[in-house]
N, CA, C and O of each residue as an XYZ file, in Angstrom:
732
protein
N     -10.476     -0.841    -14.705
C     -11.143     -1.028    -13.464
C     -11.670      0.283    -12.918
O     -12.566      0.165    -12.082
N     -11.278      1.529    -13.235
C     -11.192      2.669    -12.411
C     -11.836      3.237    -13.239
O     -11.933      4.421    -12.917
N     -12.534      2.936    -14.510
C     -13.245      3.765    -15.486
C     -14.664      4.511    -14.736
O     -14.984      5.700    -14.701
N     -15.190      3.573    -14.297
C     -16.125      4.454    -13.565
C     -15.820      5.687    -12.460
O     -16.565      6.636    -12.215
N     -14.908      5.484    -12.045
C     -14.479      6.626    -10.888
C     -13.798      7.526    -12.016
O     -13.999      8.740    -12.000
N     -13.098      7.018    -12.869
C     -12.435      8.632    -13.774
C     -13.604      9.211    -14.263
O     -13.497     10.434    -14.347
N     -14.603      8.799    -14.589
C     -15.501      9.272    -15.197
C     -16.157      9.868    -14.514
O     -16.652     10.741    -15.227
N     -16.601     10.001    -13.270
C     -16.650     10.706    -12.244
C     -16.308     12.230    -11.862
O     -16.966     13.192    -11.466
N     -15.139     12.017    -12.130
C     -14.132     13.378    -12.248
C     -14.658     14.945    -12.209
O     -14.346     15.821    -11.403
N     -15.407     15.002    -13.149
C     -16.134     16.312    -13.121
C     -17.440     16.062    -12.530
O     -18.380     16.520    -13.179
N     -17.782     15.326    -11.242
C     -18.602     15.715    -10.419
C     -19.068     16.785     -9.756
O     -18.097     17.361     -9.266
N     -19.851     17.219     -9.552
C     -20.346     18.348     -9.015
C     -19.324     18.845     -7.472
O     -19.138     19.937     -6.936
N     -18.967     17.817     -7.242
C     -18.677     18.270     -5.507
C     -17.296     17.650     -5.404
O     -17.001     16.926     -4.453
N     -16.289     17.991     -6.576
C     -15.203     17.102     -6.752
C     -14.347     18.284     -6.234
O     -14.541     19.497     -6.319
N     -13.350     17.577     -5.677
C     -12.341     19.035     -4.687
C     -12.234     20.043     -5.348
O     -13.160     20.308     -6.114
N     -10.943     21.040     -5.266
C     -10.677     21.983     -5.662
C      -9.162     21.232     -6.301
O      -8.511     21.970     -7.039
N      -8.764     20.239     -6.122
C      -8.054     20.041     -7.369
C      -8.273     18.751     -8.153
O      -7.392     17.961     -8.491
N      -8.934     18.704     -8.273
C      -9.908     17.219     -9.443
C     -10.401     16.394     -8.434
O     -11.301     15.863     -9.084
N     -10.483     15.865     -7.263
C     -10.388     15.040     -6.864
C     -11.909     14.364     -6.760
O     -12.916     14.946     -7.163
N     -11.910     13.677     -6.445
C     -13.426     12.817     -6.352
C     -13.809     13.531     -5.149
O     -12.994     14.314     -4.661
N     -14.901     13.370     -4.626
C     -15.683     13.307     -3.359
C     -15.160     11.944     -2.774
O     -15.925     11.022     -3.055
N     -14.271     11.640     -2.176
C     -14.311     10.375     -0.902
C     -15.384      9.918     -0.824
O     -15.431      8.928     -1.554
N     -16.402     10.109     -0.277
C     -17.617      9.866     -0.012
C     -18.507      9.217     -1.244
O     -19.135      8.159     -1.233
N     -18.393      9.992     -2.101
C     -19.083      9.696     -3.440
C     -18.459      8.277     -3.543
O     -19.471      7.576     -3.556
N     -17.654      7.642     -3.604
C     -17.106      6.337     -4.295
C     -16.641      5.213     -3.425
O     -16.389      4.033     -3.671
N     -16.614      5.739     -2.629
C     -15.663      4.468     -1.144
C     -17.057      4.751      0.118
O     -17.784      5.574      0.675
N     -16.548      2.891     -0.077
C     -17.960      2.286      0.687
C     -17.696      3.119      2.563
O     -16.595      3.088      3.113
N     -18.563      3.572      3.015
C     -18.652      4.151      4.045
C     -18.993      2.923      4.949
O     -20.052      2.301      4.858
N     -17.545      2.508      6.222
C     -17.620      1.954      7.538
C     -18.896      2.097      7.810
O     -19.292      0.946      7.989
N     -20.037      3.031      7.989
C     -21.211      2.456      8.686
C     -22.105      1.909      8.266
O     -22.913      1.373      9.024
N     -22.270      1.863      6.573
C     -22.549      0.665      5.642
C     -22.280     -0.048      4.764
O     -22.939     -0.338      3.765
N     -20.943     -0.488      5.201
C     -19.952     -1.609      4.999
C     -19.173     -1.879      5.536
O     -18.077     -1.920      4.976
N     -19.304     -2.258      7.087
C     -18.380     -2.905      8.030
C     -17.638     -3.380      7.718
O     -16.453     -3.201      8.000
N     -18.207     -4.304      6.885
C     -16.955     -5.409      6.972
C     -15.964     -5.255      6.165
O     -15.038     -6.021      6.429
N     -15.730     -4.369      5.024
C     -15.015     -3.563      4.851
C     -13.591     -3.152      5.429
O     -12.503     -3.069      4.858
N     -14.020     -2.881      6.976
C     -13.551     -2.316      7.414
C     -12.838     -3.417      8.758
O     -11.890     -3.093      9.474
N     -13.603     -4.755      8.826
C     -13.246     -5.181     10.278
C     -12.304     -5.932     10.182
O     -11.755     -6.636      9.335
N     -12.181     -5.560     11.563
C     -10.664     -5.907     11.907
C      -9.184     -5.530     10.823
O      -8.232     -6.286     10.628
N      -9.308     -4.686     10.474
C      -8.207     -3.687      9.742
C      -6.887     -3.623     10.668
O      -5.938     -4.407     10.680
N      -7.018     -2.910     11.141
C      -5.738     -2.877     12.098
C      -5.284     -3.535     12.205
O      -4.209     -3.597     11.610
N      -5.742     -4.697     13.134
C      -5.411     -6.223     12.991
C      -4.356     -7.177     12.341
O      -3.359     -7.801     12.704
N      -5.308     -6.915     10.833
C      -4.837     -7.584      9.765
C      -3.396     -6.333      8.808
O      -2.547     -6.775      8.033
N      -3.520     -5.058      9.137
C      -2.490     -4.604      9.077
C      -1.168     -5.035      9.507
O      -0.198     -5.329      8.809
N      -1.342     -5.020     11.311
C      -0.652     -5.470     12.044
C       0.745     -6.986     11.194
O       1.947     -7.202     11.041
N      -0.655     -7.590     10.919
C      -0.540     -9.247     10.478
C       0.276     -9.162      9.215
O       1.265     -9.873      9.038
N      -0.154     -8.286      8.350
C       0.628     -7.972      7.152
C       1.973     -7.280      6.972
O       2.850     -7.397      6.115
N       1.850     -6.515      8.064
C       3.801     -5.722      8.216
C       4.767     -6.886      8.775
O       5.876     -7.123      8.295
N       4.004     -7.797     10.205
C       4.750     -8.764     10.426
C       5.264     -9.657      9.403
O       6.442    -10.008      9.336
N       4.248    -10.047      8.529
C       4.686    -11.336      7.136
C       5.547    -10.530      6.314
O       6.642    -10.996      5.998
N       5.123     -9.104      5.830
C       5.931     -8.357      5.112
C       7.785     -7.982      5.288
O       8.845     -8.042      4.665
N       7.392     -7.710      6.175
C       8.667     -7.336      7.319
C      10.088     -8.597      7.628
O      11.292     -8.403      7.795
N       9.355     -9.743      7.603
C      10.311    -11.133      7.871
C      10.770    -11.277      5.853
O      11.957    -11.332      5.529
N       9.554    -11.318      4.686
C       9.871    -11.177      3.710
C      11.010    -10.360      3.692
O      12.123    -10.852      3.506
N      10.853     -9.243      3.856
C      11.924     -7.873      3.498
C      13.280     -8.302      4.107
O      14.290     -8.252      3.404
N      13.355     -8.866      5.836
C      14.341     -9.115      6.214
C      15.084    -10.391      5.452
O      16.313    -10.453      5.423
N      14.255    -11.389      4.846
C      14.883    -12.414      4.076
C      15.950    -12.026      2.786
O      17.088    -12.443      2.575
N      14.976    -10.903      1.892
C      15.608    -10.278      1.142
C      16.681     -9.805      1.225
O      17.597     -9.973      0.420
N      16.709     -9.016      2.416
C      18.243     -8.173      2.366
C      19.094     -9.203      3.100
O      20.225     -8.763      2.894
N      19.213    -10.120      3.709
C      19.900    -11.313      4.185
C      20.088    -11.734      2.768
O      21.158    -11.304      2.337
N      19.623    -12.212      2.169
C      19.779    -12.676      0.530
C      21.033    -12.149     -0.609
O      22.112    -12.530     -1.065
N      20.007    -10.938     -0.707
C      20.930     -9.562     -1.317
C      22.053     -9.671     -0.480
O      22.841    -10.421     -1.055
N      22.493     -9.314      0.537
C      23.700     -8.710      1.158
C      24.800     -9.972      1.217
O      25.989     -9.706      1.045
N      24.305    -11.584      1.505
C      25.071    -12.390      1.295
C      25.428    -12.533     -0.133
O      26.599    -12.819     -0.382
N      24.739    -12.404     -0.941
C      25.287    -12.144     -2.781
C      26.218    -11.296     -2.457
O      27.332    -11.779     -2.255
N      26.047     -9.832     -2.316
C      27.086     -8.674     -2.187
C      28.681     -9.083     -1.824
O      29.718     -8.969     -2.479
N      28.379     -9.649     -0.386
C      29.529     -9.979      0.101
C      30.148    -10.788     -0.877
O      31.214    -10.432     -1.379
N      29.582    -11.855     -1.204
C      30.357    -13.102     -1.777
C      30.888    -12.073     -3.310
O      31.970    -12.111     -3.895
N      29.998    -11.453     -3.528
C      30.656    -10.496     -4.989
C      31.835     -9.563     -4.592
O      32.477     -9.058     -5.513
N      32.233     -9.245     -3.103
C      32.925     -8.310     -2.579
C      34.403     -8.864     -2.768
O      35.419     -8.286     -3.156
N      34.135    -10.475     -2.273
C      35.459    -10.867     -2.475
C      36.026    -11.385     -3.985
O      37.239    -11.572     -4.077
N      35.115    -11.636     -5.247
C      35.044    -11.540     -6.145
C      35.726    -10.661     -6.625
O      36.773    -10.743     -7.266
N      34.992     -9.584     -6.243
C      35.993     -7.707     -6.987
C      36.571     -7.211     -6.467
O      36.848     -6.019     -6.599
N      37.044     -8.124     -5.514
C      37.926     -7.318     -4.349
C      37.329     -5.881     -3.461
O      37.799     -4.745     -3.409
N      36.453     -6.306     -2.997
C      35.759     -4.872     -2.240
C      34.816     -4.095     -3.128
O      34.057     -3.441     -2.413
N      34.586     -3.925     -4.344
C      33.754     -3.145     -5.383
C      31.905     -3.569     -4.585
O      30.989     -2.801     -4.294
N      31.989     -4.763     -4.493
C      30.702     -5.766     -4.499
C      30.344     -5.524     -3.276
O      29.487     -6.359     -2.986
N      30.605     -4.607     -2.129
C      30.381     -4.278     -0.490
C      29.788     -3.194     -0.209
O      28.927     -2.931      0.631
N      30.888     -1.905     -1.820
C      30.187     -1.356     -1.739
C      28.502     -1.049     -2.548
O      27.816     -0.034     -2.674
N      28.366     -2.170     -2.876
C      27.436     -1.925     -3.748
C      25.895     -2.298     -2.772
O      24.819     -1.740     -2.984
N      26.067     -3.058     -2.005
C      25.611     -3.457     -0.776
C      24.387     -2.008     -0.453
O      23.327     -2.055     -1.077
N      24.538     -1.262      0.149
C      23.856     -0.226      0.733
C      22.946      0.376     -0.452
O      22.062      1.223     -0.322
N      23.355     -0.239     -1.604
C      22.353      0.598     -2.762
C      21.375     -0.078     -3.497
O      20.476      0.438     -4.160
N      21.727     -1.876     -3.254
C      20.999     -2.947     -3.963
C      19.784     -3.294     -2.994
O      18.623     -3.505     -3.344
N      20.406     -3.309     -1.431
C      19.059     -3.814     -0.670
C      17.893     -3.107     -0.785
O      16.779     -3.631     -0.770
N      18.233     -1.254     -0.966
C      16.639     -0.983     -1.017
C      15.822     -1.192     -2.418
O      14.648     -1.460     -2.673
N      17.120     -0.917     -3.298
C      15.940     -1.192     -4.301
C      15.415     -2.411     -4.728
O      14.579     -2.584     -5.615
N      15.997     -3.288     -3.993
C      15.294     -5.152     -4.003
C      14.063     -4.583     -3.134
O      12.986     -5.007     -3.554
N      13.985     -3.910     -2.261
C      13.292     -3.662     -1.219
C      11.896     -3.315     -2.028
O      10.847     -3.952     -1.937
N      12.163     -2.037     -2.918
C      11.362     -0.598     -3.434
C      10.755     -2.171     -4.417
O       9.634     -2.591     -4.131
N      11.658     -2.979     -5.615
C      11.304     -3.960     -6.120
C      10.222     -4.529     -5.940
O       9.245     -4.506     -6.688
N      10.413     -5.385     -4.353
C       9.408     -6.452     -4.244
C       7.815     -5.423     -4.089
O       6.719     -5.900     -4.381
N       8.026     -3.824     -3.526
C       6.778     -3.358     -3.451
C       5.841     -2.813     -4.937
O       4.662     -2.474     -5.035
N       6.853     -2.898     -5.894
C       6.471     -2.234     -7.069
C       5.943     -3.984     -7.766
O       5.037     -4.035     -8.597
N       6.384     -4.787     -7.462
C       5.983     -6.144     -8.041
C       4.872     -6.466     -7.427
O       4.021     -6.985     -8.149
N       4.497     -6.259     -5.840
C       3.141     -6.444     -5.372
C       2.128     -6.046     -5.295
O       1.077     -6.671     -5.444
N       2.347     -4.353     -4.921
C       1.570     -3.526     -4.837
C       1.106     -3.133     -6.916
O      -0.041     -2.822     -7.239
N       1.904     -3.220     -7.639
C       1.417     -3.034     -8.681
C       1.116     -4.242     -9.476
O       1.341     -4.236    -10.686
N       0.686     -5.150     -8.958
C       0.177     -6.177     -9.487
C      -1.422     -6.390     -9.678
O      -2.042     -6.114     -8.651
N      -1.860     -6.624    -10.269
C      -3.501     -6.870    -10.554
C      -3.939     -7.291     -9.344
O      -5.149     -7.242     -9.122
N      -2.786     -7.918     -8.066
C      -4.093     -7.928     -6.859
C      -3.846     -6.595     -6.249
O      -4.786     -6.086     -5.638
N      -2.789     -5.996     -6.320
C      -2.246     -4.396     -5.743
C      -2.318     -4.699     -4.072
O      -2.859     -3.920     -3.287
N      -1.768     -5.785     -3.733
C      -1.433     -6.285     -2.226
C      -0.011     -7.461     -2.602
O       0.182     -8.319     -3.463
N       0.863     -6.856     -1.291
C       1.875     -7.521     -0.784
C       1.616     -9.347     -0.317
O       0.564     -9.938     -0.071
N       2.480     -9.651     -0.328
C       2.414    -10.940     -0.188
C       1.470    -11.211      1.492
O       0.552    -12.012      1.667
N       2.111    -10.199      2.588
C       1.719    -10.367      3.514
C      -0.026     -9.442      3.704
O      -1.051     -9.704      4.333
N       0.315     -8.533      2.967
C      -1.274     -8.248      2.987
C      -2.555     -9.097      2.609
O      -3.556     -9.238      3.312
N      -2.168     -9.985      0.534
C      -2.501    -11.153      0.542
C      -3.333    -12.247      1.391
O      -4.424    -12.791      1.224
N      -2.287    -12.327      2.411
C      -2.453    -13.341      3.223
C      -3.172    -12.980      4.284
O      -3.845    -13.782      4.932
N      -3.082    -11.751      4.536
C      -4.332    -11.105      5.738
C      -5.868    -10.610      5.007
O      -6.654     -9.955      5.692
N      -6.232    -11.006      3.483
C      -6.901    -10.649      3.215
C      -7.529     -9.188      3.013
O      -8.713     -8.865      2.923
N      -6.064     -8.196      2.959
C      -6.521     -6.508      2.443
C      -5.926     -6.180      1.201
O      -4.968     -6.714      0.642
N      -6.681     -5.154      0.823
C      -6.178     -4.883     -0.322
C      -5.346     -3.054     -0.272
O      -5.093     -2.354      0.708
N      -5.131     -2.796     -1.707
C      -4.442     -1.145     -1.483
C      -5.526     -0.606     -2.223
O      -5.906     -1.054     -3.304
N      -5.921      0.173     -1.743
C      -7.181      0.928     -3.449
C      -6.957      2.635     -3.099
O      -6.860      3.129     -1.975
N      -6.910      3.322     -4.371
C      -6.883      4.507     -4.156
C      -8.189      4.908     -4.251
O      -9.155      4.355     -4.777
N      -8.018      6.574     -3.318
C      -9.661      7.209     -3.220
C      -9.495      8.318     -3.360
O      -9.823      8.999     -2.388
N      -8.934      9.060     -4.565
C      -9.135      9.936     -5.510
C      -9.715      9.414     -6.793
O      -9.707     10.217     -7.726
N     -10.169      8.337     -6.996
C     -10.577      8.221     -8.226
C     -10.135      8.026     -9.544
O     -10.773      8.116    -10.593
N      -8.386      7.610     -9.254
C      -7.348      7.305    -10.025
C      -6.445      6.459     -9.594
O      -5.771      6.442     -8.564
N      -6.536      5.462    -10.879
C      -5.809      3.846    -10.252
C      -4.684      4.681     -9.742
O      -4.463      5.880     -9.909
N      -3.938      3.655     -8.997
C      -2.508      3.011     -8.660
C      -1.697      3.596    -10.168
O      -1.928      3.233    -11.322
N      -0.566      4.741     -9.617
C       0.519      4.442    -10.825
C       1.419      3.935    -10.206
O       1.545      3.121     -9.291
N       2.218      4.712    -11.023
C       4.028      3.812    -10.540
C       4.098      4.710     -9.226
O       4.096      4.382     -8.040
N       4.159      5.938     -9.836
C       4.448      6.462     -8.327
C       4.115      6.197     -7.581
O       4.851      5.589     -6.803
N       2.358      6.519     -7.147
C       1.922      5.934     -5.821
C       2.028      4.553     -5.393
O       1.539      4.118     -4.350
N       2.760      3.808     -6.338
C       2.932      2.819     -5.448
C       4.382      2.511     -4.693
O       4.569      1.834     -3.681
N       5.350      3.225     -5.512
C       6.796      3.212     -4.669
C       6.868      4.757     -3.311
O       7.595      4.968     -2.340
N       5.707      5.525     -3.946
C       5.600      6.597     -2.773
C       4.933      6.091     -1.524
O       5.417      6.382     -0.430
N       3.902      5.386     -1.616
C       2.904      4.670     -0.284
C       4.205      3.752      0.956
O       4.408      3.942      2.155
N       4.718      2.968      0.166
C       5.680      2.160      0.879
C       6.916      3.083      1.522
O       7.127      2.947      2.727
N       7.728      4.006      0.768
C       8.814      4.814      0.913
C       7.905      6.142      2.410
O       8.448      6.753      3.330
N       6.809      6.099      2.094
C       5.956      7.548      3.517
C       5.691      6.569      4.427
O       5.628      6.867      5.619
N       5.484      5.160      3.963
C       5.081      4.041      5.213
C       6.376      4.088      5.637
O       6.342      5.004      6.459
N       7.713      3.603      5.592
C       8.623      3.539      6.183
C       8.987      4.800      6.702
O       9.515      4.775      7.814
N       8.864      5.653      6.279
C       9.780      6.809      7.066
C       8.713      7.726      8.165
O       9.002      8.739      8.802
N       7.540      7.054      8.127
C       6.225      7.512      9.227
C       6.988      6.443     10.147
O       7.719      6.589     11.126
N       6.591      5.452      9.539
C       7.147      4.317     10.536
C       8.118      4.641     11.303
O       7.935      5.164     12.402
N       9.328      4.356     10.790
C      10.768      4.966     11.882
C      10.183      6.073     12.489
O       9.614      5.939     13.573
N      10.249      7.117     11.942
C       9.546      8.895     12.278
C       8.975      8.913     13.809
O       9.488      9.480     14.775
N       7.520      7.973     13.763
C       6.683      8.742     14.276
C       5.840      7.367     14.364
O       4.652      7.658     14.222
N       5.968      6.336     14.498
C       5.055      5.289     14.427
C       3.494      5.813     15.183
O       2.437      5.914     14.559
N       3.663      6.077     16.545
C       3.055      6.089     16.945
C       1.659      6.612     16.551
O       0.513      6.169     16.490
N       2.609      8.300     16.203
C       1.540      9.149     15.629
C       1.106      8.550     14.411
O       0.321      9.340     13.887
N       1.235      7.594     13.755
C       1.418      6.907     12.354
C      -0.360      5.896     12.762
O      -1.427      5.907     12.150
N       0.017      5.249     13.872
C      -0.891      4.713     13.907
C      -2.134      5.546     14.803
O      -3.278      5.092     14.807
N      -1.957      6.174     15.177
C      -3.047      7.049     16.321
C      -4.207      7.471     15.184
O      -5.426      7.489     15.358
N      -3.467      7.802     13.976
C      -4.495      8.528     12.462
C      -5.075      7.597     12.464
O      -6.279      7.828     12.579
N      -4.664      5.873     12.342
C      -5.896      5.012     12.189
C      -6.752      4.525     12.904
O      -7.628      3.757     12.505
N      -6.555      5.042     14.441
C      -7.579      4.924     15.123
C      -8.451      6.128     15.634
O      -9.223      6.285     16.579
N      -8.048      6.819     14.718
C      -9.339      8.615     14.318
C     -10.190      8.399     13.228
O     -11.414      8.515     13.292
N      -9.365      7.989     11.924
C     -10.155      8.153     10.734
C     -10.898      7.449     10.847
O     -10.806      6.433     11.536
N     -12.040      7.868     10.061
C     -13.322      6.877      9.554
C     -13.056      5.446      9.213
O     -13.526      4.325      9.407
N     -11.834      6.185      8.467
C     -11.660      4.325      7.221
C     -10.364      3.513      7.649
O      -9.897      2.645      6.911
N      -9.772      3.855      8.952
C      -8.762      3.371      9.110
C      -7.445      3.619      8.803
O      -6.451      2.912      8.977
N      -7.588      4.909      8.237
C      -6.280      5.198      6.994
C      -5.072      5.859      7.951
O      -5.255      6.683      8.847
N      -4.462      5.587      7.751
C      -2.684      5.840      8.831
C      -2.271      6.987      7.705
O      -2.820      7.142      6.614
N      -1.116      7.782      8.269
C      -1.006      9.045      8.009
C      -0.413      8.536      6.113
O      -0.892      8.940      5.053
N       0.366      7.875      6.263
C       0.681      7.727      4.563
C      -0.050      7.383      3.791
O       0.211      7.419      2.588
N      -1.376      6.874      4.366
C      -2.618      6.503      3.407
C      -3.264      7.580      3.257
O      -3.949      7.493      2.238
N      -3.417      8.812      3.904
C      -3.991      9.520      3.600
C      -3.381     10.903      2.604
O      -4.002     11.658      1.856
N      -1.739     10.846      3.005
C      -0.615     11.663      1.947
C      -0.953     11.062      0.683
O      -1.336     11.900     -0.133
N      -0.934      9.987      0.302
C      -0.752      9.422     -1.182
C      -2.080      8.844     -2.036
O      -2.283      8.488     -3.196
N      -3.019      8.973     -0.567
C      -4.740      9.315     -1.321
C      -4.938      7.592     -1.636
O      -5.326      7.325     -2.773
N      -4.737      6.644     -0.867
C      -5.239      5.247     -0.536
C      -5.865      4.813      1.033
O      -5.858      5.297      2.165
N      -6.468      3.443      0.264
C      -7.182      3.194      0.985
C      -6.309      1.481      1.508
O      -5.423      0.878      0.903
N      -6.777      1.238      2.390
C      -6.553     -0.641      3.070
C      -8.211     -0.688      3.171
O      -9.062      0.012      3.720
N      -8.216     -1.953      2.301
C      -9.788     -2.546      3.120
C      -9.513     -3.803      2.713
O      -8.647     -4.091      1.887
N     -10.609     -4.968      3.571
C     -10.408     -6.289      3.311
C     -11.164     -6.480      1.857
O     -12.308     -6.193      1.506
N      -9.922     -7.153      1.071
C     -10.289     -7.746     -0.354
C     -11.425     -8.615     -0.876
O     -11.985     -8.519     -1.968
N     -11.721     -9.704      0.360
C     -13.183     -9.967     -0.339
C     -14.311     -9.306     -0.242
O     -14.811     -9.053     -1.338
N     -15.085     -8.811      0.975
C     -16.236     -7.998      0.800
C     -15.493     -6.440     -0.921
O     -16.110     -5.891     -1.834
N     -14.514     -6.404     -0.628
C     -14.793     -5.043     -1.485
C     -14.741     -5.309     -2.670
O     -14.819     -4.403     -3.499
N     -14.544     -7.077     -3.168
C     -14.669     -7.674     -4.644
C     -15.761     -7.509     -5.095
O     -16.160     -7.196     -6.216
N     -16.620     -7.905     -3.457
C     -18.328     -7.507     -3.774
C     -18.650     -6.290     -4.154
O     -19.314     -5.959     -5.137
N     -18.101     -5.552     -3.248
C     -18.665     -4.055     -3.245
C     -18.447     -3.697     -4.497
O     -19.479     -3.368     -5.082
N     -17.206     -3.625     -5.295
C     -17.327     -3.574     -7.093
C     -17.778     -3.975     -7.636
O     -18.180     -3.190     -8.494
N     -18.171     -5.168     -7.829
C     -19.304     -5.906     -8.417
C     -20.879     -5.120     -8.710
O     -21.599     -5.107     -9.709
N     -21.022     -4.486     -7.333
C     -22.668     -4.144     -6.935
C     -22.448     -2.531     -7.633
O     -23.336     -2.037     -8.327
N     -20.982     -1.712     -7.306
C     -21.168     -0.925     -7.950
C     -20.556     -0.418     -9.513
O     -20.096      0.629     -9.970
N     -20.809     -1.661     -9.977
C     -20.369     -1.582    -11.236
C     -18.998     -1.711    -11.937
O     -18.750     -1.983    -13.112
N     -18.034     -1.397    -10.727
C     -16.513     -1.802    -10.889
C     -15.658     -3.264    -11.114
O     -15.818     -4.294    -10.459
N     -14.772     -3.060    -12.156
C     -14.416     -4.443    -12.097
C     -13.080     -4.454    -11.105
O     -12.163     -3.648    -11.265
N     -13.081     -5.280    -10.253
C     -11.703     -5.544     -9.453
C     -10.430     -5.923     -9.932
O      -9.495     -6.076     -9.146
């Protein structure tokens, strides 16, 4: 999917450490709105669905634990504090690295994750995006969200650490299409 943007790479006006031109490859808010509308929004919409998911999970996980606690006599309680996140880190490495590279609740709000350096989604960036979202989150929400109502593209402070993008998934199916990318 990303062949055209790697290929890119040695562009003339590519950072000072490989990086694409932003500009060069990601559709620009003032000609491609829709792109861009109502983002926040549908952010919003997606942490809420995400968020009740996650809380189901560790309600899930932690009632297993327990019931394993009295099983092993206490072994299974403590195991508790180490299984929920990585069910947690799990469900984001199963969504976010999936061929749609959106969460169940993003999905459903119609955004997607796309990186804008010009290099798919690895493993890392996708257990790093979620792990800087949570700890902006707790941190600093505020300031977390104030970045997405500065930037151009909407991008909140961990989207811009780990070099992704949020935009709504159908116009930008188009937008690959027109520029040659397959989604």
């Amino acid at each position: 999917m990303y062949h055209f943007l790697a290929a890119r790479m040695d562009a003339p006006n590519a950072g000072a450490l490989g990086e694409v031109s932003v500009s060069q490859h990601l559709p620009d808010p003032g000609s491609h709105p829709e792109l861009f509308d109502s983002l926040l929004r549908r952010r919003v919409g997606a942490y809420i669905i995400d968020a009740a998911i996650i809380v189901g999970m560790a309600v899930g996980v932690s009632l297993v634990g327990m019931i394993a606690g009295f099983l092993t006599f206490g072994i299974g309680w403590l195991a508790i504090p180490f299984v929920v996140p990585f069910a947690v880190l799990a469900y984001y490495a199963a969504t976010l690295g999936s061929p749609s590279r959106a969460t169940v609740g993003m999905r459903a709000m119609d955004i997607v994750l796309t990186p804008t350096r010009g290099q798919p989604l690895d493993g890392w960036r996708i257990l790093i995006h979620p792990l800087l979202f949570w700890a902006s989150f707790w941190i600093s929400w505020p300031v977390s969200i104030l970045f997405a109502f500065f930037t151009p593209r909407r991008q909140m402070l961990h989207d811009l650490i780990c070099g992704t993008l949020m935009v709504r998934r159908s116009p930008m199916e188009r937008h690959w299409r027109t520029v040659g990318v397959g989604a």
